[in-house]
C-alpha positions as CSV (number, residue, x, y, z in Angstrom):
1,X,12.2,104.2,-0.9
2,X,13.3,101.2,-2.5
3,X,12.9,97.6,-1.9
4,X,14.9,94.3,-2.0
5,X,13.4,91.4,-3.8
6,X,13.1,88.6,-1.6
7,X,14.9,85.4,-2.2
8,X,11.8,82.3,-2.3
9,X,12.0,80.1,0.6
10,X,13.5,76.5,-1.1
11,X,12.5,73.6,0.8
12,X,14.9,71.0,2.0
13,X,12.9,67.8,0.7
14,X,13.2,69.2,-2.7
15,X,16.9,70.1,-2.4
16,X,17.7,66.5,-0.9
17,X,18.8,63.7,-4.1
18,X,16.4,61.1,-4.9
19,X,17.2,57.6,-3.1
20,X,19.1,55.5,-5.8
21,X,17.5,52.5,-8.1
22,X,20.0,50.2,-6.5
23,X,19.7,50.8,-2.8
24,X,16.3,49.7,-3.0
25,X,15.8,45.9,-2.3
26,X,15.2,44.1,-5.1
27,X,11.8,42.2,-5.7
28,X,12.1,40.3,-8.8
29,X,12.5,36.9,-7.2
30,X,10.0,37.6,-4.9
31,X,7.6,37.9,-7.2
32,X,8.7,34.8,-9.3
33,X,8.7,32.8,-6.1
34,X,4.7,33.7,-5.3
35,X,4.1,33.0,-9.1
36,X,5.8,29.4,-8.7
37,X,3.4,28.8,-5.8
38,X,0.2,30.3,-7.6
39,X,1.2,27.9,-10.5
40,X,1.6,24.3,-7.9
41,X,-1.5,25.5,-6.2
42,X,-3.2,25.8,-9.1
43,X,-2.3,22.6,-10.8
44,X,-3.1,20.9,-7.3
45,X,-6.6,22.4,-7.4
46,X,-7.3,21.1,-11.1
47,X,-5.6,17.3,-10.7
48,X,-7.9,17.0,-7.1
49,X,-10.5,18.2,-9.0
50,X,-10.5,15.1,-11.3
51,X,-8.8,13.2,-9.3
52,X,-11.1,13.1,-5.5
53,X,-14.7,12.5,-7.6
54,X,-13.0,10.1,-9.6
55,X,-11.3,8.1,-6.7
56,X,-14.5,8.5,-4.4
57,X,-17.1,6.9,-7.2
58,X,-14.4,4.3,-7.7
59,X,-14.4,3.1,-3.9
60,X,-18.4,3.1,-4.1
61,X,-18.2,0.3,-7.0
62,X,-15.5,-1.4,-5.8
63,X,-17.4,-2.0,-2.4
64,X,-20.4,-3.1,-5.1
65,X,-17.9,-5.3,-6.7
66,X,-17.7,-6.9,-3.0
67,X,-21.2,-7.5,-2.4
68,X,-21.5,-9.3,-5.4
69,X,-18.3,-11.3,-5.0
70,X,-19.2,-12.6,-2.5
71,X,-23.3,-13.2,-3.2
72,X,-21.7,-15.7,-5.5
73,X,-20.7,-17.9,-2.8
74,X,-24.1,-17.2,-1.1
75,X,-23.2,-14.6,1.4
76,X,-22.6,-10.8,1.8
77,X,-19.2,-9.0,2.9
78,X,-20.2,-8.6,6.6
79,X,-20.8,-12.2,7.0
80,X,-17.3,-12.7,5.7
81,X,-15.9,-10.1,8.1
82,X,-15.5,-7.2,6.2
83,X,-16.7,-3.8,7.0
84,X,-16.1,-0.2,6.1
85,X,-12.1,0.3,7.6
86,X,-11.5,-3.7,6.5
87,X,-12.5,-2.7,3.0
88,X,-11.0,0.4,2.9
89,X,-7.6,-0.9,3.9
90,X,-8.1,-3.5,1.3
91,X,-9.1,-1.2,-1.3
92,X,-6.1,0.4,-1.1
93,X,-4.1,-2.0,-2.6
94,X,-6.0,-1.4,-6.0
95,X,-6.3,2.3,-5.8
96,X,-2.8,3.2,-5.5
97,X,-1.6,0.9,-8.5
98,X,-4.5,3.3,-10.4
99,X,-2.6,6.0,-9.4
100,X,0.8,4.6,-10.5
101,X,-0.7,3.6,-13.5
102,X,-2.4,6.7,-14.3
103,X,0.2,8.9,-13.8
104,X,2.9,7.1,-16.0
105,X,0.4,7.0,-18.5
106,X,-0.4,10.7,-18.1
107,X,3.0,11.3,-17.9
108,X,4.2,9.8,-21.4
109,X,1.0,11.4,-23.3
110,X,2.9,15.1,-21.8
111,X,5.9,13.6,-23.0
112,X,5.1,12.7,-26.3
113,X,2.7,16.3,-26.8
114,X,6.0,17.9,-25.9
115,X,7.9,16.1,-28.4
116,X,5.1,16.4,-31.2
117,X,5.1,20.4,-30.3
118,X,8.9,20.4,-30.7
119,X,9.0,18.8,-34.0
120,X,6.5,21.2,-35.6
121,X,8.0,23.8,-34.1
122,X,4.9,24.8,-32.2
123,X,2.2,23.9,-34.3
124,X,0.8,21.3,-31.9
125,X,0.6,23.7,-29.1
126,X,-0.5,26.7,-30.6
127,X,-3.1,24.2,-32.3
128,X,-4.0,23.0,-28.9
129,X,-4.3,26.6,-27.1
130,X,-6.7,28.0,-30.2
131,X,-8.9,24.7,-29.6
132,X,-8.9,25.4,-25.6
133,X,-10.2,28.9,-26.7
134,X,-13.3,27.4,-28.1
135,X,-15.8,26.3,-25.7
136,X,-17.4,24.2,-28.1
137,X,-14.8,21.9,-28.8
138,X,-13.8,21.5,-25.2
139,X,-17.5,20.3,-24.7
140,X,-17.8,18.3,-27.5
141,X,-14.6,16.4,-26.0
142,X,-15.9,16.2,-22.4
143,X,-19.6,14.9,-23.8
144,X,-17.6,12.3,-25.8
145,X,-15.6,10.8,-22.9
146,X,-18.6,10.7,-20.4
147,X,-20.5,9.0,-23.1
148,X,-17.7,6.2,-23.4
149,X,-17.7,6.2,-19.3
150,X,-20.6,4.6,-19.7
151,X,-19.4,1.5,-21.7
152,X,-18.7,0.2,-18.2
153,X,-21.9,0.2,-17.0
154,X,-23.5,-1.2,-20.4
155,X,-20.9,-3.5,-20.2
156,X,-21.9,-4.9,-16.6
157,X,-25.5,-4.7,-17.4
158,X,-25.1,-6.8,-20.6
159,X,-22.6,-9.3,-18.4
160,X,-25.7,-9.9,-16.1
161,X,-28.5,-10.4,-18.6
162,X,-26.3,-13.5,-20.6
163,X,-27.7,-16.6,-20.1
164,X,-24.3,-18.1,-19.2
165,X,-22.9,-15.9,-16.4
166,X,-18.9,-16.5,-16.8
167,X,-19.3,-16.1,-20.5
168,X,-17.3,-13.4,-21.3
169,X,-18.7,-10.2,-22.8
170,X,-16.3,-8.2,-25.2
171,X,-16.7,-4.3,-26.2
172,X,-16.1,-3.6,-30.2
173,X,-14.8,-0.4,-31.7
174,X,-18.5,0.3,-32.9
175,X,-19.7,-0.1,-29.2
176,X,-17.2,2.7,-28.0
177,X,-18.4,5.1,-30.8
178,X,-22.2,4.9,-30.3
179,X,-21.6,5.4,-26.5
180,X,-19.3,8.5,-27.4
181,X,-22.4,9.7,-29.9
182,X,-24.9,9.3,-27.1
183,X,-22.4,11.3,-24.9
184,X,-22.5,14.2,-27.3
185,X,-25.9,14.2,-28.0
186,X,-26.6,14.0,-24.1
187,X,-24.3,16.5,-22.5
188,X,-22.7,18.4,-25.4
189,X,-25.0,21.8,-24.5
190,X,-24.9,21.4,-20.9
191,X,-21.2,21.2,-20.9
192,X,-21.2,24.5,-23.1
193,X,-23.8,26.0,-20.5
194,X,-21.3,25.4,-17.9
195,X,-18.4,26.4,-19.3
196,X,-19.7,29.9,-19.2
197,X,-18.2,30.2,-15.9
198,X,-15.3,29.7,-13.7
199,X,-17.5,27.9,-11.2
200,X,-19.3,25.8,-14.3
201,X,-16.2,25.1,-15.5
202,X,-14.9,23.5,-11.9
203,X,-18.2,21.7,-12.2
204,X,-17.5,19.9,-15.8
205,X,-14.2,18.8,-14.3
206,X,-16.0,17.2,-10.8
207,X,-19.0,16.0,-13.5
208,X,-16.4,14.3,-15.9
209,X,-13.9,12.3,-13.3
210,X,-17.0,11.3,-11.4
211,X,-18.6,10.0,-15.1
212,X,-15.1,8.0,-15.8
213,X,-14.8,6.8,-12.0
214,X,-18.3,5.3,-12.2
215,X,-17.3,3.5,-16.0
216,X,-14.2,1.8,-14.6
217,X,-15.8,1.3,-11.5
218,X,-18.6,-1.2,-13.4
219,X,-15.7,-2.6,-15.6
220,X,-13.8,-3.5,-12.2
221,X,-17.0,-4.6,-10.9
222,X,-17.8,-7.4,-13.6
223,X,-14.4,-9.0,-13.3
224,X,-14.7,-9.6,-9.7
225,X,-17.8,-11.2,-10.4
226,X,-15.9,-13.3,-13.1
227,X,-13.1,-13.9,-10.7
228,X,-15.5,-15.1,-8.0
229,X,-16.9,-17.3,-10.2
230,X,-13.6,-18.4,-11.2
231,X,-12.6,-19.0,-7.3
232,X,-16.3,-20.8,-7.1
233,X,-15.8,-23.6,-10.1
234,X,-11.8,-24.1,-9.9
235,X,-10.8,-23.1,-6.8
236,X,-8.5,-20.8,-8.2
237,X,-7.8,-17.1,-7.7
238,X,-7.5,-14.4,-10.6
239,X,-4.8,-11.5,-10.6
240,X,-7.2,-8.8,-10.0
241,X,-9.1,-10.7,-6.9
242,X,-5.7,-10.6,-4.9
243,X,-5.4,-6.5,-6.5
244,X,-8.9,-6.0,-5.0
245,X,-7.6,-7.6,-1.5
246,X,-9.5,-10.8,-1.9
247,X,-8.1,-13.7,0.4
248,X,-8.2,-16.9,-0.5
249,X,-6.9,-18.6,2.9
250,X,-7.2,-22.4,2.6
251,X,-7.1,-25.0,6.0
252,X,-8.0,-28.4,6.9
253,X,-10.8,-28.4,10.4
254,X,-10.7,-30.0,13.0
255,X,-13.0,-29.7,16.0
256,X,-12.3,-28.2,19.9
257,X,-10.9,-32.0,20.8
258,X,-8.7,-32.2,17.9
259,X,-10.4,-34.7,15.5
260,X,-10.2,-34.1,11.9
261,X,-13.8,-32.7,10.4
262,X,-14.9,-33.2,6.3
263,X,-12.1,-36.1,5.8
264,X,-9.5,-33.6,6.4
265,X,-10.8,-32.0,3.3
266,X,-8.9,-28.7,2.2
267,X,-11.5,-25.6,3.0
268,X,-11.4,-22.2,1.8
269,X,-11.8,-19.3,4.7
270,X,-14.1,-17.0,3.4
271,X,-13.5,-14.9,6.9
272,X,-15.1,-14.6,10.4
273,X,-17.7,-12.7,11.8
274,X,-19.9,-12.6,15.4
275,X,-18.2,-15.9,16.1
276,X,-19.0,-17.7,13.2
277,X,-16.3,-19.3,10.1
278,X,-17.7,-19.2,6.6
279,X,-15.9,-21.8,4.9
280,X,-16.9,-22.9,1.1
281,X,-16.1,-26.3,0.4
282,X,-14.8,-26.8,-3.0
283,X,-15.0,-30.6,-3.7
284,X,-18.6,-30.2,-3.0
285,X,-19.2,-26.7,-4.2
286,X,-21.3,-25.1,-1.2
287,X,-20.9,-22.4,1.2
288,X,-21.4,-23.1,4.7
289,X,-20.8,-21.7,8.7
290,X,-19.2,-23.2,12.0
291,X,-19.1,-21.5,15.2
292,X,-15.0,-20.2,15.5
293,X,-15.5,-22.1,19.3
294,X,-15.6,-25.4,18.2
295,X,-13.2,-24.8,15.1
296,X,-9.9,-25.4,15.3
297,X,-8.2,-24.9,11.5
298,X,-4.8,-26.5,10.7
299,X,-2.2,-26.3,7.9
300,X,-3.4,-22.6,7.1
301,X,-1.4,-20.8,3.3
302,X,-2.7,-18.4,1.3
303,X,-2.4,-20.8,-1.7
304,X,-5.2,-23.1,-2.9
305,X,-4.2,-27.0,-2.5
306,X,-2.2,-28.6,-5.3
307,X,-4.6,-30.3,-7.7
308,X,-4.8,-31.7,-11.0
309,X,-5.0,-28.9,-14.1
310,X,-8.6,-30.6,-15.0
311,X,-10.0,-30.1,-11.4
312,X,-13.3,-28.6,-10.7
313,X,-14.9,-28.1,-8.1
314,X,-18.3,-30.0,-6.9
315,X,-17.0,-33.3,-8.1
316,X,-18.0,-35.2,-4.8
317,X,-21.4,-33.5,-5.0
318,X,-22.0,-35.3,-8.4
């Protein structure tokens, strides 16, 4: 009896053709388009990160800058009328010009690296990437910068302890390199400790815009003082004042029957607040309040009066 090999049993998913390359949808641009969005998001997450503490310790010396602009005319910022939203709204004004200004300038320094890297054929960035690779470096940088962030506040410090407050103080080159050598010697290891991780390196960012923030903040800060005291002797208003959002609003008084107060005097408007002017009177060089009821004010501009180039203010007082 013989038998008949029997023909294996060939299954039909192995007999069927493999599905082409080309019928299958493509996913290269896919893939390039999540990459473009991983790189924005990321570059948004590392400019806010400098940017929000830097912008946030900014608004807190700039509202310092208020209280002692106006403690130089004898009164503080509420008595004048201005509160939080008045002074944010204000603000404003100065903190977007810093943003303009910052980004051109950021802008130009990319510009000119990318020119630099072009005409040594790469040097400067492959120079560049090797010193991002050492921790060391990056935190010797960082120390150095926060160190010179606090020129501002040496800066105001020394402005207040002068025996003649408008005199001007001026920083030297020398100034600039012992506050970048007290940086380095300060924070040079805790930056390296806390570049160690990604979350200690997010933190050296916040550390480092809030450091240079709180130095231009102080350097703001003084000039408003000078600028108030330059309102307070001459009348006159600086260039940053009317950045910062100070008014200088000028009127002639009268009372609620019409007749002219102080001689018809020009007065500066300091602001209003719980039914109360504070006016400072320049010709006599004092600061003083008048119920808004009884205070009508005339012949209001934003300008100060036209006066002689050699006028100061306080000459009746004398």
């Amino acid at each position: 009896m013989s038998s008949q090999p029997i023909a294996p049993h060939v299954s039909q998913e192995l007999t069927d053709p493999p599905t082409p390359a080309a019928s299958q949808p493509p996913e290269d641009g896919r893939h390039h388009e999540d990459d473009d969005k991983v790189g924005v998001l990321d570059l948004l997450e590392k400019v806010g990160s400098v940017v929000v503490p830097l912008g946030v310790t900014l608004y807190a010396l700039l509202y310092m800058g208020y209280q002692g602009m106006y403690a130089i005319f004898g009164i503080t910022p509420e008595q004048a009328g201005i509160d939080q939203s008045v002074l944010l709204g204000r603000l404003l004004g100065t903190l977007l010009p810093l943003l303009i200004l910052g980004a051109i300038a950021i802008g130009v320094l990319i510009s000119l690296g990318w020119l630099l890297n072009v005409i040594t054929r790469g040097w400067v960035g492959r120079a560049v990437q090797q010193a991002r690779e050492q921790p060391w470096i990056i935190a010797v940088i960082a120390a150095a910068w926060a160190g010179a962030s606090y020129l501002g506040w040496l800066y105001f410090m020394t402005a207040l302890d002068a025996a003649d407050p408008s005199a001007k103080v001026t920083v030297e080159a020398s100034d600039v390199l012992l506050a970048a050598g007290i940086g380095v010697l300060a924070y040079v290891v805790p930056f390296r400790l806390l570049r160690r991780r990604p979350v200690g390196r997010a933190g050296l960012k916040v550390l480092v815009g809030a450091l240079t923030g709180i130095g231009l903040g102080y350097v703001l800060m003084i000039q408003m003082i000078y600028g108030a005291i330059s309102v307070l002797e001459k009348g006159e208003s600086t260039a940053l004042l009317d950045a910062v959002g100070f008014q200088t609003q000028w009127a002639k008084l009268q009372d609620s029957s019409g007749k002219p107060l102080y001689d018809s005097r020009w007065m500066m408007v300091l602001g209003e607040h719980e039914g109360g002017y504070a006016f400072y009177d320049c010709d006599k060089a004092q600061t003083f309040r008048k119920f808004s009821e009884s205070t009508i004010l005339t012949e209001v501009q934003m300008w100060p009066p036209d006066r002689e180039k050699s006028f100061a203010c306080g000459s009746l007082a004398e």
